[in-house]
C-alpha positions as CSV (number, residue, x, y, z in Angstrom):
1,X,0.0,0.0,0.0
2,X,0.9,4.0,-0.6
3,X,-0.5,7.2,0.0
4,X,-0.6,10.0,-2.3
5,X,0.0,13.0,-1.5
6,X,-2.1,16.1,-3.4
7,X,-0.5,19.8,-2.8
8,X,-1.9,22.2,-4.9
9,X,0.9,25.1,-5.5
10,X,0.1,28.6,-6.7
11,X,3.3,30.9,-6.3
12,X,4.7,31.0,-3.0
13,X,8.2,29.3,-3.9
14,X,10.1,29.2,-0.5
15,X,7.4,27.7,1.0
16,X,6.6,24.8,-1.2
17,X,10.4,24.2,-1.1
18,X,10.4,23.7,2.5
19,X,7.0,21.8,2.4
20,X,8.7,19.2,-0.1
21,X,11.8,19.2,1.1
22,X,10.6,18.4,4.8
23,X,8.5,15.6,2.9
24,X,11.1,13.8,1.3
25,X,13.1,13.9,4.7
26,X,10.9,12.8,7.0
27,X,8.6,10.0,5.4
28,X,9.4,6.5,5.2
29,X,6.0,5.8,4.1
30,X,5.4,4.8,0.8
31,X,4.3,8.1,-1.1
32,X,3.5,9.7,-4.0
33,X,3.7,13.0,-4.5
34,X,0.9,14.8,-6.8
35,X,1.9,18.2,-7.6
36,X,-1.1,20.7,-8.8
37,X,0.7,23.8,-10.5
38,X,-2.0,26.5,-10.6
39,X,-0.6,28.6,-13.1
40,X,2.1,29.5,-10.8
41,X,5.0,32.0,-11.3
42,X,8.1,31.5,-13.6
43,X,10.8,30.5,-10.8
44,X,7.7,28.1,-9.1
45,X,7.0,26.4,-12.3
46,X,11.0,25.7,-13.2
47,X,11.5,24.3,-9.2
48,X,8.5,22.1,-9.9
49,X,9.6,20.7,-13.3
50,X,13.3,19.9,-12.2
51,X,11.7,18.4,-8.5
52,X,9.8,16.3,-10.8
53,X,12.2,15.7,-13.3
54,X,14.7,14.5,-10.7
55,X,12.0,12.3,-8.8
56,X,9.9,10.4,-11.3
57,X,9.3,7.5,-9.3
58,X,8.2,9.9,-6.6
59,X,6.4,13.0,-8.2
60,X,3.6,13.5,-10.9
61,X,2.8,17.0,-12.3
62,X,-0.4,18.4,-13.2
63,X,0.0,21.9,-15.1
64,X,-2.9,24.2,-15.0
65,X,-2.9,26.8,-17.5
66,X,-4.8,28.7,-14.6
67,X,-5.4,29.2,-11.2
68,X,-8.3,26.7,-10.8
69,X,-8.2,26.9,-7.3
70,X,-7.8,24.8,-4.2
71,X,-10.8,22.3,-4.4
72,X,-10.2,21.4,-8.2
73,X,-6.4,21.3,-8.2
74,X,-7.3,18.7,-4.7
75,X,-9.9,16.6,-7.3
76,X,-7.4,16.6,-10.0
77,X,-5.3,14.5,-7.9
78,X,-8.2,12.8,-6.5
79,X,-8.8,11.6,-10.0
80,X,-5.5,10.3,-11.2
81,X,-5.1,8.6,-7.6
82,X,-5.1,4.6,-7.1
83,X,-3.7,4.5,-3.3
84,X,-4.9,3.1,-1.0
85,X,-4.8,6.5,1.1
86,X,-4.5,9.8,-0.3
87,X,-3.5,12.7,1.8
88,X,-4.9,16.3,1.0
89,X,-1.9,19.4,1.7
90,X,-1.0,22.7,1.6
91,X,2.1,24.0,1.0
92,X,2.8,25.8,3.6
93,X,3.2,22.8,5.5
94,X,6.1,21.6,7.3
95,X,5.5,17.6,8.5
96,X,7.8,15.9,11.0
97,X,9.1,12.7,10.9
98,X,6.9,9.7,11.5
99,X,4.2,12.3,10.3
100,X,2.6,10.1,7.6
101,X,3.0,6.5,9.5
102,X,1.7,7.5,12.0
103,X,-1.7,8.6,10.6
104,X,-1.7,5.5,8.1
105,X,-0.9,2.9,11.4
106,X,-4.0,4.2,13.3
107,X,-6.3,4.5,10.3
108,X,-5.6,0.9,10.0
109,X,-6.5,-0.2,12.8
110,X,-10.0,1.8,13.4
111,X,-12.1,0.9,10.7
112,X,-14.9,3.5,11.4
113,X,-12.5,6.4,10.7
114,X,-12.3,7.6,7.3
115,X,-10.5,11.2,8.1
116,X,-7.4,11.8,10.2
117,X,-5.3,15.6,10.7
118,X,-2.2,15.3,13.0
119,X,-1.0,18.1,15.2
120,X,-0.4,21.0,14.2
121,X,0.6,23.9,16.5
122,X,2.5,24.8,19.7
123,X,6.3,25.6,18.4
124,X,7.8,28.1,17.0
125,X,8.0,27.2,13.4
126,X,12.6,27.0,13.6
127,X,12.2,23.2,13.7
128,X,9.4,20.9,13.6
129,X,11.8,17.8,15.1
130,X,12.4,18.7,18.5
131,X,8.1,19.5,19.2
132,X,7.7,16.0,17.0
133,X,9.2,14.3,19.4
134,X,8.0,15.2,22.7
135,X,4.4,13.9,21.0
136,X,5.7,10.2,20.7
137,X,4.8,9.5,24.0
138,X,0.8,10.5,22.7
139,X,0.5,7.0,20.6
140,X,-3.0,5.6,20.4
141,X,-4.5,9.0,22.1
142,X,-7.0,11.2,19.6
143,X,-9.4,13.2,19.9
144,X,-12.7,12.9,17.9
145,X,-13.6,15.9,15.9
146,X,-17.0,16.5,13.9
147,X,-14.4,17.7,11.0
148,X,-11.3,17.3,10.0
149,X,-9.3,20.4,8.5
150,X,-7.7,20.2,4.7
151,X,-4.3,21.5,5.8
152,X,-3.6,18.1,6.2
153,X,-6.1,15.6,5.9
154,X,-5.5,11.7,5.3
155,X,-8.2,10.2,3.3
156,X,-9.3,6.3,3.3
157,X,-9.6,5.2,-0.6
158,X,-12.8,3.2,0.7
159,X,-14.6,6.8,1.8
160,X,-13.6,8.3,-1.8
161,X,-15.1,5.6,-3.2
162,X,-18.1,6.1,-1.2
163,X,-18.5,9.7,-1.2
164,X,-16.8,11.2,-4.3
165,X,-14.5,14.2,-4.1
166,X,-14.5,17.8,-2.8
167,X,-17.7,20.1,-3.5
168,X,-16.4,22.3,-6.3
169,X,-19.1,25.0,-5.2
170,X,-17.0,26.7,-2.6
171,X,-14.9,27.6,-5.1
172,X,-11.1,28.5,-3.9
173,X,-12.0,27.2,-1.2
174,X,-13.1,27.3,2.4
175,X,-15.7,25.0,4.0
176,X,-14.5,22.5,2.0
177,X,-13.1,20.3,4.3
178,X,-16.5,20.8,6.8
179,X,-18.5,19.5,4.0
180,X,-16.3,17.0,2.7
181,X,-16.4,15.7,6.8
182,X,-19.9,15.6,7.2
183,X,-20.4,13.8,4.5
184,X,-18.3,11.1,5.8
185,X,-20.1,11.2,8.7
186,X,-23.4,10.2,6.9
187,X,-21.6,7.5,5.4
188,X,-20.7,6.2,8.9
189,X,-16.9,7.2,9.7
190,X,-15.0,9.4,12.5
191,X,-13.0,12.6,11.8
192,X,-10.2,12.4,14.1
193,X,-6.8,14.7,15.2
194,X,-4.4,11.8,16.7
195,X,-1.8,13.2,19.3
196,X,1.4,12.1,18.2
197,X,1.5,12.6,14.6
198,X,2.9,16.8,13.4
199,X,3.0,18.7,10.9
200,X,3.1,22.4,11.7
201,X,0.7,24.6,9.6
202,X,1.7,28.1,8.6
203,X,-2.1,29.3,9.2
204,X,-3.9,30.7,6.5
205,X,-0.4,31.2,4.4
206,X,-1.6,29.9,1.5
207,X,-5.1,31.6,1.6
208,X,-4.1,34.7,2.0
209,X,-2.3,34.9,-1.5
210,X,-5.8,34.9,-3.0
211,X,-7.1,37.6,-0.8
212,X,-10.6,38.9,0.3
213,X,-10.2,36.1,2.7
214,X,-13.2,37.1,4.7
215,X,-15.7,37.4,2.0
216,X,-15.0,34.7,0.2
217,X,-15.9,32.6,4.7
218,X,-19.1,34.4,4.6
219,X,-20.2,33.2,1.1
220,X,-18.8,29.7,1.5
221,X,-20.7,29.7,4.7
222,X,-23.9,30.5,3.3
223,X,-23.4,27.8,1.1
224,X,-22.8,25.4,3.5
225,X,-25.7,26.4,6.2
226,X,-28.2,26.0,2.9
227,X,-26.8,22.6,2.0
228,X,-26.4,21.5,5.7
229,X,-28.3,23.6,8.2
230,X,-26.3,25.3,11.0
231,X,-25.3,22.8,13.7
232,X,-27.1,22.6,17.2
233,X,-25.4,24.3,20.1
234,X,-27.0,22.6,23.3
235,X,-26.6,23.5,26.6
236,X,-26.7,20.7,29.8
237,X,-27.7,21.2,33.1
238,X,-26.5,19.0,36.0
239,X,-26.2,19.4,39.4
240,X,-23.7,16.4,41.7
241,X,-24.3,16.0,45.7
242,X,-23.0,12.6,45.5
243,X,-20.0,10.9,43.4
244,X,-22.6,8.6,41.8
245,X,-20.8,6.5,39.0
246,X,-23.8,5.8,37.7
247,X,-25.3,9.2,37.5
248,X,-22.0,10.7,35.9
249,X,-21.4,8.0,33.4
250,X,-25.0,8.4,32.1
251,X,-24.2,12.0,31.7
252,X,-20.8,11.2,29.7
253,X,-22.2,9.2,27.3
254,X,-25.5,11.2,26.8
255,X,-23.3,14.4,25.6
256,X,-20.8,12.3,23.8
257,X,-24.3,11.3,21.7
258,X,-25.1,14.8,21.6
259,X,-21.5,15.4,20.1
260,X,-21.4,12.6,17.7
261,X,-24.6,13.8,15.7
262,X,-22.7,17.0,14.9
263,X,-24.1,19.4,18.1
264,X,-21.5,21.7,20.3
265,X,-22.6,21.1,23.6
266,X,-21.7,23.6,26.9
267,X,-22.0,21.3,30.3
268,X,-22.8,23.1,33.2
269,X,-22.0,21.1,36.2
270,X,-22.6,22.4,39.7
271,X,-21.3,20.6,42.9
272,X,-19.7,21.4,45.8
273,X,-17.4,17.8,45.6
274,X,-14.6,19.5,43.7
275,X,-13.5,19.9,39.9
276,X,-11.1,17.4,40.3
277,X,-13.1,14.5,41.5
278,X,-16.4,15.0,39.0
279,X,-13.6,15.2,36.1
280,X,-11.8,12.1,36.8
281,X,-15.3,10.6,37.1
282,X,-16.4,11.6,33.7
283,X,-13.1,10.5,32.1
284,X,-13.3,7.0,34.0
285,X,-16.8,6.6,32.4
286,X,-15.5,7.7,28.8
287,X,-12.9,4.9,28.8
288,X,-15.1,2.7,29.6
289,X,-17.4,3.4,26.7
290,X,-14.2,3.2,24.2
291,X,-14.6,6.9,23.7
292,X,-12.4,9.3,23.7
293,X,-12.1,12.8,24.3
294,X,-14.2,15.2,21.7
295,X,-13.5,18.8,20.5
296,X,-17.3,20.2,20.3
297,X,-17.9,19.6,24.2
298,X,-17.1,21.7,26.4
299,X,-17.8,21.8,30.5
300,X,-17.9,24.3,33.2
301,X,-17.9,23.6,36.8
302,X,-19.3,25.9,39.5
303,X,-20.1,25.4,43.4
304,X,-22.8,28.2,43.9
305,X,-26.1,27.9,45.9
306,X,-29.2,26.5,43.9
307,X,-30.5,30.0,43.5
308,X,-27.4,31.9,42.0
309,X,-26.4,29.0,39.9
310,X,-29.7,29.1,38.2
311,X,-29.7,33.1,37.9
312,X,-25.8,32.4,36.3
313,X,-26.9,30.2,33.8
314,X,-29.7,32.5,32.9
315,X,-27.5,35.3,32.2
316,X,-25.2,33.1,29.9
317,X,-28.2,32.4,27.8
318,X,-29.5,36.2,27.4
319,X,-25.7,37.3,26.8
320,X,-26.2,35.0,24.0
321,X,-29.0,36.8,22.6
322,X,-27.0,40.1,22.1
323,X,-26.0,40.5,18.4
324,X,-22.0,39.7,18.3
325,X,-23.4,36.1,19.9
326,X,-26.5,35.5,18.3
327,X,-25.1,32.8,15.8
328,X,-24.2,31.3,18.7
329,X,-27.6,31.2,21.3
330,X,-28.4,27.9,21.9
331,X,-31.0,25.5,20.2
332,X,-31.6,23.5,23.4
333,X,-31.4,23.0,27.1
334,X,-31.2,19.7,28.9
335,X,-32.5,19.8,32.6
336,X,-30.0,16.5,33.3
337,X,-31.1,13.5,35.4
338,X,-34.0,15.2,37.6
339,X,-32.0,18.8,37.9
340,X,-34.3,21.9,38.3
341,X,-34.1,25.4,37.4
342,X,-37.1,27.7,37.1
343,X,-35.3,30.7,36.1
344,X,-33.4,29.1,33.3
345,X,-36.6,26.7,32.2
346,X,-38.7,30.4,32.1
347,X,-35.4,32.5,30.2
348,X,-34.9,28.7,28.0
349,X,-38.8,29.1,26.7
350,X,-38.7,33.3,26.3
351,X,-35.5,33.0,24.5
352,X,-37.6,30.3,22.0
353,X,-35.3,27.5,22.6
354,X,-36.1,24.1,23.4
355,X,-36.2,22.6,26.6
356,X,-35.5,19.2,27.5
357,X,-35.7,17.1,31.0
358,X,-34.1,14.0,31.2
359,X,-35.0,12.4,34.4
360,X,-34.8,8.6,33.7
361,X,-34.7,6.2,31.0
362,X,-38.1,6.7,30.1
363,X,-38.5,10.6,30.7
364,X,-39.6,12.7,28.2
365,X,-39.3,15.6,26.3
366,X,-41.4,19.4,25.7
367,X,-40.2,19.3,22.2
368,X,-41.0,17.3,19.6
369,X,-39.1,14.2,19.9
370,X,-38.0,11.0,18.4
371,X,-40.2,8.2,19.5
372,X,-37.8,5.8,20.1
373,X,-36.2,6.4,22.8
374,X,-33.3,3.3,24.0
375,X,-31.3,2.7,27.4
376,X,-28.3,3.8,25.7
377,X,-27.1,6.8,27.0
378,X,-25.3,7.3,24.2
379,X,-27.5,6.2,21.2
380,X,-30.3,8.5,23.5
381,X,-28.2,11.6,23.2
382,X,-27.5,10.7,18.7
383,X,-31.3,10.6,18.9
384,X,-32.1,13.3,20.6
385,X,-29.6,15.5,18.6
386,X,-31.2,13.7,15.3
387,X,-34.7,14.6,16.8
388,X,-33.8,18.7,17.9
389,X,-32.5,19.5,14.4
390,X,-35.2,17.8,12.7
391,X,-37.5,19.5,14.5
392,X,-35.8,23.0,14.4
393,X,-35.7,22.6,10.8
394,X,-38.8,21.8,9.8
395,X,-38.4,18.6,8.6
């Protein structure tokens, strides 16, 4: 088995030079290299021809007599690929050693993920090696994303095969990679970032050669919302006077269903037994699920009467109500496992958001609701999440 690797190149000559260089340096996995030349400038398009030149067994050229973009120079190597993997680039990327195998050995050995991005921040941008290596002793630790980002992306062959190539209607590019994730998604595989794999990312160098970088968000957005709808934001409720296992592992594996079916969820835990203790709990309960941590959940943790913790979490739903957070209010609010609040239910139903109250396996909803409703934590938090947009949407 390979991997190709697709880098589409417009101009920018020092950087694709280090981005290939660092390539040929630090992968021992076997690789092909498709280069995309968008019409770039005189000195890129001579470097390209003589790196290909000198590595045929290694390189392929695709000349573009203009710039076509990111997403069609990435589905003109899509379409002259036959790896088994196929790794999306820019190129003003700078990958470490083991970069490559490291992302091909774990997508081998989870079948239900189709996308993987490695690492990609927290040095300085002198040398990738040293930071590479102090993320060695991260093997087997990921965290589950709803998308992956096309920096660097590794692509199973089997999910191309399944689901085509990039959307061509976001045009240079941007949201791309979101659609291109949830799609996967519907086809049943994980986007995951795993922990010891780098490659340090030069953000946004590449974009911003092609300028109006913000206009061109806002219309690949819209394009996105009308093909996808906006994702839920849901907000959880829970209050702890006892370390009950039980209780906290429901909890864990209800939001992690809430996560998995696309939603960013905001926990609010109150409890007066200590940060430390409830979040040692929750992770216990996640490993035993075979889960592991996720990037659209999010928990806060306060020790306040029952009064002013109810009047807090009020206020954080109003603030999001003012116009720089409105794209952000949320859709829903889950009263957790029997927990009350009468000033957040009241705020919850003014603000035209749904309210939820899970009390037991068989509780039920205000909203309108999925009928079937399991003693899986987890599968009860996908359905719920599959029931709250459906609902919000109109379908």
């Amino acid at each position: 088995m390979k991997c190709d690797i697709i880098i589409p190149i417009w101009n920018q000559l020092a950087f694709t030079k280090d981005c290939l260089e660092h390539i040929v340096k630090n992968t021992r996995y076997p690789y092909r290299l498709i280069l995309v030349d968008n019409a770039s400038d005189k000195d890129t398009r001579e470097y390209l021809g003589k790196f290909a030149s000198d590595n045929p067994d290694k390189a392929t050229l695709i000349r573009n007599e203009h710039n076509a973009g990111y997403i069609k120079a990435i589905n003109q190597g899509f379409k002259v690929s036959d790896a088994s993997y196929v790794c999306m680039m820019n190129n003003d990327t700078l990958p470490a050693p083991g970069w490559l195998e490291r992302m091909v050995e774990f997508a081998e050995s989870h079948t239900d993920v189709g996308l993987i991005n490695p690492q990609c921040g927290g040095h300085d941008g002198a040398s990738v090696d040293p930071h590479a290596a102090t993320l060695e002793r991260y093997k087997g630790e990921y965290m589950e994303m709803n998308q992956c980002q096309g920096f660097c992306m590794l692509v199973k062959r089997e999910l191309i095969d399944k689901i085509g190539v990039l959307d061509e209607s976001y045009g240079v590019g941007g949201y791309d990679d979101t659609d291109y994730s949830i799609r996967a998604h519907k086809a049943g595989y994980r986007s995951v970032s795993i922990r010891d794999s780098y490659v340090y990312h030069r953000i946004h160098g590449s974009f911003d050669e092609a300028g109006n970088r913000e206009e061109v968000v806002k219309r690949n957005r819209d394009i996105y919302y009308k093909k996808w709808g906006k994702h839920l934001r849901i907000g959880v409720l829970f209050s702890l006077d006892t370390l009950d296992a039980l209780k906290i592992a429901r909890l864990a594996e209800y939001i992690y269903g809430l996560a998995r079916e696309w939603s960013w969820v905001h926990i609010w835990i109150n409890s007066a037994l200590g940060k430390d203790a409830i979040r040692s709990s929750i992770d216990d309960a996640v490993r035993a699920k075979n889960l592991a941590p996720h990037q659209n959940i999010r928990i806060d943790y306060f020790n306040l009467p029952r009064l002013l913790f109810d009047l807090t979490i009020s206020g954080k739903l109003v603030e999001r109500m003012r116009k720089r957070m409105r794209d952000k209010r949320f859709d829903a609010i889950v009263f957790f496992d029997g927990y009350a609040g009468h000033l957040t239910e009241m705020t919850t139903k003014l603000l035209k958001s749904c309210v939820m109250k899970i009390a037991s396996p068989k509780a039920g909803s205000i909203c309108k609701a999925p009928l079937k409703v399991p003693y899986d934590w987890f599968e009860r938090g996908r359905i719920a999440a599959i029931g709250l947009k459906e609902a919000r949407d109109g379908r």
